[in-house]
C-alpha positions in Angstrom: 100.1 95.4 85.1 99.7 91.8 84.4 99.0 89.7 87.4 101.9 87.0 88.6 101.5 83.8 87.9 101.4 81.1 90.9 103.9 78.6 91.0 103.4 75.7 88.3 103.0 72.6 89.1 103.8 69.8 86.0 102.2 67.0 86.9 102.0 63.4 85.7 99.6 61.2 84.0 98.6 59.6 87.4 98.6 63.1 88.9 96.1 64.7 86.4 93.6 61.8 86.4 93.7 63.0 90.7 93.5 66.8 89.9 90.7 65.7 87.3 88.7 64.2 90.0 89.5 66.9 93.0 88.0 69.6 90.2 85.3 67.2 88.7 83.7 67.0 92.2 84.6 70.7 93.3 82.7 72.3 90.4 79.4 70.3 90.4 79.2 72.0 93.9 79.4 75.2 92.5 76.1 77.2 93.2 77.0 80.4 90.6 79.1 80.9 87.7 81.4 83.3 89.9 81.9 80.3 91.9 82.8 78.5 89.1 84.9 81.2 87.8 87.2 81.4 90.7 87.9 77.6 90.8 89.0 77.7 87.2 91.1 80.8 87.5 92.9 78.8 90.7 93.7 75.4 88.6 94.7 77.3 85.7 96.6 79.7 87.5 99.2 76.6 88.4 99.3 76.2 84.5 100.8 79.1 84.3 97.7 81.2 83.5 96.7 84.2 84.6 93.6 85.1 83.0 90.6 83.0 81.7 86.4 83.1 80.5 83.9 81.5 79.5 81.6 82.6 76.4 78.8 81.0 74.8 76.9 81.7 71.7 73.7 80.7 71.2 71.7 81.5 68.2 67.4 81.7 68.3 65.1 82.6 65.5 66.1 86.1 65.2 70.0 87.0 66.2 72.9 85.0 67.5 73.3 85.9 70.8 76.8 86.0 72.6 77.2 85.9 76.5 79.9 86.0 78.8 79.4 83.5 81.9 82.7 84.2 84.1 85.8 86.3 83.2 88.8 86.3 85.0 90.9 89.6 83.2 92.5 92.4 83.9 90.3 95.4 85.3 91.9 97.5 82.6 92.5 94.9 79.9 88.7 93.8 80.0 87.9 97.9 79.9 90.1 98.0 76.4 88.1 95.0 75.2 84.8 95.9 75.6 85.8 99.6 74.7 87.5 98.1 71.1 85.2 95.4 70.7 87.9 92.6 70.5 85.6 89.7 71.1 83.6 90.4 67.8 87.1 90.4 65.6 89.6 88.4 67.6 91.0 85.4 65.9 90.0 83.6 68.5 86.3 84.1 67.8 86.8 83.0 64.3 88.8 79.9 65.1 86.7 78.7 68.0 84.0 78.6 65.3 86.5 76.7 63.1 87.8 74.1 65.6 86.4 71.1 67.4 90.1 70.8 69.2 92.1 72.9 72.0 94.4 75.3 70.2 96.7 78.2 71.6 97.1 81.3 69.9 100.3 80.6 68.5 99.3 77.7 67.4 97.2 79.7 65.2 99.4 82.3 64.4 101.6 80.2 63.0 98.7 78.3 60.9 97.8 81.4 59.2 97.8 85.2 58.2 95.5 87.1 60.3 92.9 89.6 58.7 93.7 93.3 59.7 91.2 93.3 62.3 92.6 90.3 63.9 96.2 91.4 63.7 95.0 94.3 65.6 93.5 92.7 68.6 97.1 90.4 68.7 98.9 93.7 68.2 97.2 95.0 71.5 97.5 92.1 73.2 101.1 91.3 72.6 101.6 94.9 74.0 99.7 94.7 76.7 101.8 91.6 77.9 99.4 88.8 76.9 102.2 86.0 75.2 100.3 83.1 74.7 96.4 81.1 75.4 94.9 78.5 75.1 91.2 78.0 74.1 88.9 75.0 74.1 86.1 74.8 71.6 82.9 73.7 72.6 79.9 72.6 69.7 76.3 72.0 70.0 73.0 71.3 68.5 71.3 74.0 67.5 74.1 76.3 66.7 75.3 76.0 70.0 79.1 77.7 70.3 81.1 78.0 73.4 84.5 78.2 74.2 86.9 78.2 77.2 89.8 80.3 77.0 93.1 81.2 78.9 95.7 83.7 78.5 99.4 84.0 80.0 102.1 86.1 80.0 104.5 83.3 79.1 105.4 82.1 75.9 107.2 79.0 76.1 104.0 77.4 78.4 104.3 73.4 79.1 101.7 72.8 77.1 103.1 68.7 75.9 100.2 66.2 75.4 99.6 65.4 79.1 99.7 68.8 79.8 96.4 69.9 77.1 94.4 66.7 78.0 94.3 68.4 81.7 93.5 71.5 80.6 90.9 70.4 78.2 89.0 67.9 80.8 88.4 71.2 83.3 87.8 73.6 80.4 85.0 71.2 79.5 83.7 70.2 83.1 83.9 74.3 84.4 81.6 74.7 80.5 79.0 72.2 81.8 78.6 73.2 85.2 78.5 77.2 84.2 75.6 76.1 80.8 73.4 73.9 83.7 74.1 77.4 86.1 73.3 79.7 83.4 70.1 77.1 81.6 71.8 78.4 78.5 70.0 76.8 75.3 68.8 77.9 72.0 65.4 78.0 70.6 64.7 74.4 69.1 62.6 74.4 65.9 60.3 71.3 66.7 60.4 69.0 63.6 56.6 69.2 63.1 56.8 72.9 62.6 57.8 71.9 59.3 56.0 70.5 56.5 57.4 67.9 54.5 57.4 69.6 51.4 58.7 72.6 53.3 62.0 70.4 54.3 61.9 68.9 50.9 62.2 72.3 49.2 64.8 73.9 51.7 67.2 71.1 51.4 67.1 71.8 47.6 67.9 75.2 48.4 70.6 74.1 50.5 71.6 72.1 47.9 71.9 74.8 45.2 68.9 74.5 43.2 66.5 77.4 42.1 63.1 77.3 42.0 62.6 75.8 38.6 64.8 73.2 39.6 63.4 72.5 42.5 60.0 72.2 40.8 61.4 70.1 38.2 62.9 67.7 41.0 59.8 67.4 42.7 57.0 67.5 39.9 55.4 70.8 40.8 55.4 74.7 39.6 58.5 77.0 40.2 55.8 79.2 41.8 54.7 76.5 44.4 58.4 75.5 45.6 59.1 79.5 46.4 55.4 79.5 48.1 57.1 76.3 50.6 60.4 77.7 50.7 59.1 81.2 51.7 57.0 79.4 54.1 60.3 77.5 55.1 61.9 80.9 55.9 59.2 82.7 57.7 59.0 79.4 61.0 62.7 79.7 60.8 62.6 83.6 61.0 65.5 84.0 58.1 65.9 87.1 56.3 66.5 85.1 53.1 66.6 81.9 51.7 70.1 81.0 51.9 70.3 81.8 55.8 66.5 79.3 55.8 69.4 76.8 54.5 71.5 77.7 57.3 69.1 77.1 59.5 67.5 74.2 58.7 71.5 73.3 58.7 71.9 74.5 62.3 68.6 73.1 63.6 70.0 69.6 63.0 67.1 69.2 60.8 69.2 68.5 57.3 
């Protein structure tokens, strides 16, 4: 059974900016991420939704690591989630890492035709009750990926311009508070870990070339650009040269 929505409250421009304020200066005194959790699952809830999280990936030298900080579902829906792995092949996984903007979920299913995976998790969800979200991407250095997402049981959601602007201001703000809670960060690769020839070659690679080409460019032996580029790949602990590139891409350092 879906949880009931609380009475929604449309509000005007004047009216957000004091909303804004009121949950800017609630959250920073939010001492854990459940705290923080509960605040945004009571303004969104007058937005007419009813379920919401906050999820951040973060990628280090070895994996990309995916954590939940707060997640206000369903007892039984979160149970089916974790049990059928939605997160990992959800459109919304694959379009938070798309978008820099707020989107809802039918703003995306109209946009385009899902993969079979992805149709499946909306399949479940549209029979479960879920109607409509709305998600707010969040980008980083470092490969830093975040997003804040709500769910409802409504379709036809006020969701005009006024009405996304507030929703994106405290999906951003309740993101902040729960990263500082959380000290959520990936693993920098300091500049000076790299040589320059190191960077020089990589950002070939990036670039398309092969070795020979790469020596070529840069006036030395095929042999020597794989020697910096393997070099490259082992301080950025990539499998292979073309994740090295992505990377070195990631890193900030391209």
């Amino acid at each position: 059974m879906l949880p009931q929505p609380e009475p929604k409250v449309k509000r005007s421009s004047e009216g957000l900016v004091t909303v804004f304020c009121e949950f800017a200066e609630n959250v920073t005194s939010c001492v854990t991420l459940d705290d923080v959790g509960e605040l945004f699952r009571k303004e969104v809830a007058r937005h007419g939704f009813t379920a919401s999280a906050c999820r951040v990936v973060v990628r280090t030298r070895s994996r990309a690591e995916s954590r939940v900080l707060f997640r206000n579902w369903p007892k039984d829906w979160a149970e089916l989630s974790d049990q059928k792995s939605f997160g990992a092949a959800s459109f919304v996984t694959t379009e938070v890492h798309r978008r820099m903007t707020p989107f809802t979920w039918l703003d995306v299913r109209e946009a385009r035709t899902f993969t079979t995976g992805e149709q499946a998790v909306w399949d479940h969800a549209q029979a479960w009750g879920w109607r409509n979200g709305f998600v707010m991407p969040v980008h980083g250095p470092h490969g830093y990926v975040a997003s804040v997402s709500m769910g409802s049981a409504e379709r036809d959601l006020d969701l005009g311009p006024i009405q996304r602007a507030g929703l994106q201001m405290i999906a951003l703000l309740a993101h902040e508070r729960c990263r500082a809670l959380a000290d959520v960060a990936p693993i920098e690769i300091p500049l000076n870990a790299m040589s320059a020839q190191e960077l020089e070659c990589l950002r070939w690679v990036a670039a398309g070339k092969t070795d020979w080409e790469i020596g070529m460019i840069l006036s030395i032996s095929a042999a020597t650009a794989k020697f910096h580029i393997d070099r490259a790949r082992a301080k950025l602990g990539a499998r292979n040269r073309a994740e090295a590139a992505a990377r070195l891409v990631l890193s900030g350092l391209l």
